[in-house]
PASEBA-1860 file (N, C-alpha, C; in nm, 3 decimals):
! residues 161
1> XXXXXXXX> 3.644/2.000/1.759/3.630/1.958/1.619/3.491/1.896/1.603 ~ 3.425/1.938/1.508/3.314/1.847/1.501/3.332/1.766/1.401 ~ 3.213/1.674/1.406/3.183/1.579/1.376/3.179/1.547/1.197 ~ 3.177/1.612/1.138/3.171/1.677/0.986/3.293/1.670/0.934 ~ 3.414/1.746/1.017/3.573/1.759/1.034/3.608/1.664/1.050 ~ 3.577/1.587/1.162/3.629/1.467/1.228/3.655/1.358/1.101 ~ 3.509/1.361/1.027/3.531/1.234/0.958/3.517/1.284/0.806 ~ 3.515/1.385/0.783/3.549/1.428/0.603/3.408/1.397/0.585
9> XXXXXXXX> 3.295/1.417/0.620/3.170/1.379/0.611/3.081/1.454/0.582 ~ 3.027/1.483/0.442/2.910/1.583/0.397/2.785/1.531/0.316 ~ 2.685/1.556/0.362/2.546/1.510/0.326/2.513/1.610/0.216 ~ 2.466/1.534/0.141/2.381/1.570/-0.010/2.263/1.486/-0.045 ~ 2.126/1.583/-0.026/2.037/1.460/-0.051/2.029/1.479/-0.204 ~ 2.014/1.318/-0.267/1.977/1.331/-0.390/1.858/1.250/-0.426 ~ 1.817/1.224/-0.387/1.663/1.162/-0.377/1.538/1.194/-0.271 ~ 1.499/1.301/-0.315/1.372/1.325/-0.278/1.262/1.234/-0.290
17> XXXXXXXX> 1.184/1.255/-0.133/1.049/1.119/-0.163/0.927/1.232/-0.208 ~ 0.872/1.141/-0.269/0.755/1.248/-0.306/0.615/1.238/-0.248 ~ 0.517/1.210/-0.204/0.430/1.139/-0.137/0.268/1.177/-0.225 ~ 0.208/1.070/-0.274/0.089/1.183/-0.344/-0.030/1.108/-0.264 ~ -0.160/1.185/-0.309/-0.268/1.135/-0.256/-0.373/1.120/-0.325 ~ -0.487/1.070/-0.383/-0.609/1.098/-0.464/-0.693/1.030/-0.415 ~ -0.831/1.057/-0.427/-0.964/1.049/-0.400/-1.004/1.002/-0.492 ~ -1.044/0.859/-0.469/-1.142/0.812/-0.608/-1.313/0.825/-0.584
25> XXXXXXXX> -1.361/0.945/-0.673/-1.471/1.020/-0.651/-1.596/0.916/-0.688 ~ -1.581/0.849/-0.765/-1.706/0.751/-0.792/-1.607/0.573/-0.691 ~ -1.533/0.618/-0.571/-1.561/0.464/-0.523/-1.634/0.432/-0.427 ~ -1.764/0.497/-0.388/-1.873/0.497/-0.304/-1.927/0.403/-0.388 ~ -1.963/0.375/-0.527/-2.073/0.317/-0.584/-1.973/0.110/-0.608 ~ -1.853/0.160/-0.610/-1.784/-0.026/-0.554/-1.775/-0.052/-0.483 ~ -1.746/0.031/-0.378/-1.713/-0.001/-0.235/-1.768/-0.139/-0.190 ~ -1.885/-0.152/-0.180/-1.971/-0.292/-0.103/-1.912/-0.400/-0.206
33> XXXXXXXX> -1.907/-0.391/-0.361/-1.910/-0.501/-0.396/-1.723/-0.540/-0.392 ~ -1.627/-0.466/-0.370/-1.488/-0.436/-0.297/-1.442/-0.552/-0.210 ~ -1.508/-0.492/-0.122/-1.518/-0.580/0.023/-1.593/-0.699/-0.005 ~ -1.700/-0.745/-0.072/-1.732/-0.825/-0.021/-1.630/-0.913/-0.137 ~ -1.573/-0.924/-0.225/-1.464/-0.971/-0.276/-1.354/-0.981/-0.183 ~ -1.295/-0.909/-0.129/-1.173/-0.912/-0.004/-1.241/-1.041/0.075 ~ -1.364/-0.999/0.155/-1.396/-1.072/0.267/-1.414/-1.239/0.211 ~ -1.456/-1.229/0.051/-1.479/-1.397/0.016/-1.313/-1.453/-0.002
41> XXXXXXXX> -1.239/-1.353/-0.053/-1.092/-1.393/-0.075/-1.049/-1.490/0.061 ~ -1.073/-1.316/0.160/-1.045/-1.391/0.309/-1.099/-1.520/0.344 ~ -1.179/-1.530/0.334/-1.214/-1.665/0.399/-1.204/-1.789/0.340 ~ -1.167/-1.760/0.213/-1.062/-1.901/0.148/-0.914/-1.911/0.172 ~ -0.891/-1.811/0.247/-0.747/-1.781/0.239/-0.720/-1.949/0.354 ~ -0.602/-2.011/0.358/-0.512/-2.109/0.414/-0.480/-2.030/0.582 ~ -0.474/-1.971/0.590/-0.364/-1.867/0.732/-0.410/-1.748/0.674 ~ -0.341/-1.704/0.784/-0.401/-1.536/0.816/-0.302/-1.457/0.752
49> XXXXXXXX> -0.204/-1.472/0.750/-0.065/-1.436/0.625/-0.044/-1.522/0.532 ~ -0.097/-1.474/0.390/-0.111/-1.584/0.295/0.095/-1.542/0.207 ~ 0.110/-1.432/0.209/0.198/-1.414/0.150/0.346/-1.479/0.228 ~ 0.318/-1.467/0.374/0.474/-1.557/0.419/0.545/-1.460/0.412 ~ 0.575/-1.338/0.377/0.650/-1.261/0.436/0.645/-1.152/0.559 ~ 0.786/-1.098/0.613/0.775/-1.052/0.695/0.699/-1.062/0.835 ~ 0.720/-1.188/0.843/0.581/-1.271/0.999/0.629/-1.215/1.083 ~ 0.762/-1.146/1.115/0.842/-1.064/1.256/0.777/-0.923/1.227
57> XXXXXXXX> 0.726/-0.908/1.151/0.669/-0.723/1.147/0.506/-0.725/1.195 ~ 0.478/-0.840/1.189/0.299/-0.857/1.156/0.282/-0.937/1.333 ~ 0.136/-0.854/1.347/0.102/-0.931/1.482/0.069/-1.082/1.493 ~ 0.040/-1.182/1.556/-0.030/-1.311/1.565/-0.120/-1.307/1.579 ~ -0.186/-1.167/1.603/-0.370/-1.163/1.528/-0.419/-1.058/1.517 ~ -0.557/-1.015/1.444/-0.579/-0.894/1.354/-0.533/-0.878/1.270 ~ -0.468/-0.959/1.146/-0.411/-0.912/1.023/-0.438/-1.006/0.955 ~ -0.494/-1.008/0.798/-0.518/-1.088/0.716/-0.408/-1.008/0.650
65> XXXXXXXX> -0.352/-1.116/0.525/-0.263/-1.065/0.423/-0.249/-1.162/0.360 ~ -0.344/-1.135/0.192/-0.318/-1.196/0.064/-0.160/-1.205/0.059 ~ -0.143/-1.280/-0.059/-0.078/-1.316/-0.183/-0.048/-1.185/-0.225 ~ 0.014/-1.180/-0.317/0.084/-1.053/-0.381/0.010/-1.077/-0.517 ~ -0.104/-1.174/-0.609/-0.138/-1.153/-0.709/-0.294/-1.108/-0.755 ~ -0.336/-1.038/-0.608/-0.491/-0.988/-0.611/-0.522/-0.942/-0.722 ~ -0.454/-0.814/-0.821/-0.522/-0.764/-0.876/-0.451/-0.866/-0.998 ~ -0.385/-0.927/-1.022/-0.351/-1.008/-1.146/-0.428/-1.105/-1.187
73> XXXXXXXX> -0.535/-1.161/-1.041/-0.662/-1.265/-1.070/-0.779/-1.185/-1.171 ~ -0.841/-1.249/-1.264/-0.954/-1.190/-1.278/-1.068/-1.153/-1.183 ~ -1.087/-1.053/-1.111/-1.166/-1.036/-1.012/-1.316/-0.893/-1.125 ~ -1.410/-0.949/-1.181/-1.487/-0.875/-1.253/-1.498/-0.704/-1.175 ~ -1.535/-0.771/-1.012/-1.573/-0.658/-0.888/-1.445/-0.551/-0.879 ~ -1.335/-0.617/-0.952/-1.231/-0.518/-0.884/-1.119/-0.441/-1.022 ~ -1.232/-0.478/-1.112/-1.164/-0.379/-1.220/-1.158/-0.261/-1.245 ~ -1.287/-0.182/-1.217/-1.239/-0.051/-1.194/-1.183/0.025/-1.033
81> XXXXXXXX> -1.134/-0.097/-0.971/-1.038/-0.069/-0.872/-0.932/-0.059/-0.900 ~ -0.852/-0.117/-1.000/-0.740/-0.187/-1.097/-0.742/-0.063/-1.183 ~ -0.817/-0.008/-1.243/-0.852/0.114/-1.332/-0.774/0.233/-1.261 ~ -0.836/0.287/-1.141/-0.863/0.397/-1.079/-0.669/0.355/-1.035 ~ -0.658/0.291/-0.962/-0.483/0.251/-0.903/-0.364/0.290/-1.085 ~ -0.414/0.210/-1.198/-0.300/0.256/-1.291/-0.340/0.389/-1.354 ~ -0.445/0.431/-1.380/-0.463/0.608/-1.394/-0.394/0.643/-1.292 ~ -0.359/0.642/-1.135/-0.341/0.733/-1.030/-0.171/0.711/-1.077
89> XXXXXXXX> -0.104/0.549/-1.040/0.031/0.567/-1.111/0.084/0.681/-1.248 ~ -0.013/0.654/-1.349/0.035/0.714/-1.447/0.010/0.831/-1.424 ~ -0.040/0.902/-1.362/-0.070/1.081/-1.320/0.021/1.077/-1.218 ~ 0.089/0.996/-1.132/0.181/1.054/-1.082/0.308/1.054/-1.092 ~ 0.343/0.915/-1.138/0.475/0.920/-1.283/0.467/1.035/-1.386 ~ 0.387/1.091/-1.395/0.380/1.204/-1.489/0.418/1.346/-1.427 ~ 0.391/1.343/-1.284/0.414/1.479/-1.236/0.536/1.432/-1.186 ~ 0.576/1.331/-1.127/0.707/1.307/-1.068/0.830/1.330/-1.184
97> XXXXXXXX> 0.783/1.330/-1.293/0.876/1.339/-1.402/0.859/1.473/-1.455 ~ 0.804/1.590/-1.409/0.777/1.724/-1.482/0.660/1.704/-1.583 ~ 0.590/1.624/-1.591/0.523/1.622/-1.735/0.579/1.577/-1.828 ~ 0.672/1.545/-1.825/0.736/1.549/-1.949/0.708/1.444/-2.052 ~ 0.620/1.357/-1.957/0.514/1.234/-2.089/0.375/1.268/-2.008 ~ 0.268/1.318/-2.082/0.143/1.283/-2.045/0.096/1.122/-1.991 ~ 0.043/1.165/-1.892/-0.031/1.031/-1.812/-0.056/0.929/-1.923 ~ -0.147/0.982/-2.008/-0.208/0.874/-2.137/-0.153/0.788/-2.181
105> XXXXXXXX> 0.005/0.865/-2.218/0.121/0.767/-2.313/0.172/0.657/-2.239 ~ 0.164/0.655/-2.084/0.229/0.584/-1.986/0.171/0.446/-2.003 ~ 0.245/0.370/-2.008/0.183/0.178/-1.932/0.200/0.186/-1.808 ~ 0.103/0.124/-1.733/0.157/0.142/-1.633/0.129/-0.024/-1.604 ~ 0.248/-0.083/-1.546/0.234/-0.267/-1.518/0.192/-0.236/-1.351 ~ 0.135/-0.342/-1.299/0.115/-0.340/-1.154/0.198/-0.535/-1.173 ~ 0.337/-0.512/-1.087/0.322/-0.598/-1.028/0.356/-0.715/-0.938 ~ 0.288/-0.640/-0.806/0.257/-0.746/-0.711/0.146/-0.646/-0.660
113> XXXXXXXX> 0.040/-0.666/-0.593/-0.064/-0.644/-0.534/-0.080/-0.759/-0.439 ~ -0.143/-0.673/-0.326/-0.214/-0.769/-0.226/-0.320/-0.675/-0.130 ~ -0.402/-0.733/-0.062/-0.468/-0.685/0.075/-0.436/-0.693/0.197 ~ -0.429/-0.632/0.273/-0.475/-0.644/0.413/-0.586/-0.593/0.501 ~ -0.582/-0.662/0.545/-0.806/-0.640/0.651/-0.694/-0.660/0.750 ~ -0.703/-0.563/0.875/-0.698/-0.527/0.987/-0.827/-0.473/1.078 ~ -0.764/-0.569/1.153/-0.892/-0.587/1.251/-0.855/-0.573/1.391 ~ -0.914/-0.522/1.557/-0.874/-0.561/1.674/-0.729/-0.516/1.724
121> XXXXXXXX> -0.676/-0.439/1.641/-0.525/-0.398/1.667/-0.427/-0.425/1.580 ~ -0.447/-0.496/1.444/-0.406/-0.536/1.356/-0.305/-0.446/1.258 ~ -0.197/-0.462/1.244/-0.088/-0.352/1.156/-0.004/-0.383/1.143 ~ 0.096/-0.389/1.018/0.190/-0.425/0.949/0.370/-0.370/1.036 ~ 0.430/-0.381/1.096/0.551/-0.281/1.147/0.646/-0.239/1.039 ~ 0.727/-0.179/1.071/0.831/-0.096/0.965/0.890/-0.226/0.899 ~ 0.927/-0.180/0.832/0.937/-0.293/0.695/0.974/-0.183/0.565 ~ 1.053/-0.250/0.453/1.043/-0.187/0.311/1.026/-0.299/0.237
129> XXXXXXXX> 1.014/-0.215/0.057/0.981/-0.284/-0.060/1.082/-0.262/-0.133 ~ 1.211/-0.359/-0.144/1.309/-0.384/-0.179/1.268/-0.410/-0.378 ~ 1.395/-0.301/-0.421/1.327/-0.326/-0.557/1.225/-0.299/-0.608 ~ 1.165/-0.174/-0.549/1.012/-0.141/-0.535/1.052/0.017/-0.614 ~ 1.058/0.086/-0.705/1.045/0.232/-0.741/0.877/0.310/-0.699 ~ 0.759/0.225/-0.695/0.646/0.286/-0.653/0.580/0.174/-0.560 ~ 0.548/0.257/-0.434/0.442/0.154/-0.355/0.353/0.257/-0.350 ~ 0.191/0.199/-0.339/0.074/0.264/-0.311/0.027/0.190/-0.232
137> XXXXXXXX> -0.072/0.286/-0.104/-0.190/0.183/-0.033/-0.335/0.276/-0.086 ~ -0.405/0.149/-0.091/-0.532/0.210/-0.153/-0.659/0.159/-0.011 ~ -0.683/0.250/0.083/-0.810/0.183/0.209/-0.907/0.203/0.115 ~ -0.987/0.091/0.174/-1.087/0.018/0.115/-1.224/0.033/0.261 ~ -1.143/0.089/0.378/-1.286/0.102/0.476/-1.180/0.091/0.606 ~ -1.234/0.213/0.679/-1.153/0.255/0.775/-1.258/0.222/0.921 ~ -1.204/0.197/1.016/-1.303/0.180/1.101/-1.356/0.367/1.179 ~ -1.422/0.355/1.232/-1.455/0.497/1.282/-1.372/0.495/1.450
145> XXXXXXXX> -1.326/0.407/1.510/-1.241/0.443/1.602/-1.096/0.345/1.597 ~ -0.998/0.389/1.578/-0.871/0.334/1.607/-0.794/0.286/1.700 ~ -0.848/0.161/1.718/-0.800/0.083/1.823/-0.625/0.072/1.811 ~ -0.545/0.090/1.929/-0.423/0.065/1.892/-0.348/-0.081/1.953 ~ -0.280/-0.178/1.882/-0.209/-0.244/1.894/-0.104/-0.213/2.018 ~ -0.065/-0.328/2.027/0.068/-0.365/2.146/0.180/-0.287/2.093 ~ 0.221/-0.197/2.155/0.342/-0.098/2.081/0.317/0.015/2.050 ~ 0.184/0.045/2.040/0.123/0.244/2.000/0.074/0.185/1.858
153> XXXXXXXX> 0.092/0.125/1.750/0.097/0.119/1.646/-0.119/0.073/1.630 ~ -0.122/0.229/1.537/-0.337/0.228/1.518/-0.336/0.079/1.405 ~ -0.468/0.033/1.448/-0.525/-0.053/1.431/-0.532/0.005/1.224 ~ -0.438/-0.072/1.135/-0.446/-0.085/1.002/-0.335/0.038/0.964 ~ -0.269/0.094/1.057/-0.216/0.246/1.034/-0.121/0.225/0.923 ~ -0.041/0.350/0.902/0.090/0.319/0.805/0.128/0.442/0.870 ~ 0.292/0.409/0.921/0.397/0.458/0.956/0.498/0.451/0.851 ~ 0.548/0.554/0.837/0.668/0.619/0.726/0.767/0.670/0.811
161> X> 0.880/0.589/0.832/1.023/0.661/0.850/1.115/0.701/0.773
END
């Protein structure tokens, strides 16, 4: 008997994940002034995990992690960062839905935002966003070799199970 029989047990997926990607073509010309906003954030930051969550997923070093209200501060440097992130929501709420509202008509709210700067082996572990219908990561500067952390896990990576 298998296992199906055994227990009256049949799978139906009804939620498909969708995964999108975009290229923001003019963020070569913010980039520097980006970072150097992150890096002044960082170094006012209190601790190296400003947000307090999830400290069992996160290493005891290589990881900075804001607050969840980065992009809700007025940051002048990081508005058309803030720009480029709710256009990308609303174009993909739009295809995730068939079209069936043009991007334009969409609001799109952001909110919680935060950063992380990984550094030295630095990376977030499996974890979710409870109450979350959209998460995005937006890199801001990748190193050119990927150092890996205690566990296999690349230095800033993102793992999806």
């Amino acid at each position: 008997m298998s296992d199906v029989d055994r227990y009256d047990l049949q799978g139906v997926q009804a939620w498909p994940t969708m995964f999108f990607t975009r290229r923001w073509r003019e963020f070569d010309a913010d980039r520097p002034d980006i970072i150097a906003v992150l890096r002044e954030l960082q170094s006012r930051q209190p601790r190296a995990v400003d947000s307090d969550v999830a400290i069992g997923a996160k290493p005891a070093s290589g990881l900075y992690e804001s607050d969840f209200d980065l992009l809700a501060k007025p940051h002048e440097k990081l508005t058309n960062l803030r720009r480029f992130i709710e256009s990308s929501l609303a174009l993909a709420a739009s295809v995730a839905n068939g079209r069936a509202v043009p991007p334009d008509d969409l609001v799109v709210s952001i909110v919680e935002s935060w950063y992380h700067i990984s550094n030295d082996g630095g990376f977030h572990d499996a974890h979710h966003h409870h109450a979350c219908s959209w998460c995005g990561i937006f890199y801001v500067q990748i190193a050119a070799s990927g150092r890996t952390a205690a566990g296999g896990a690349p230095n800033g990576g993102s793992r999806f199970y």
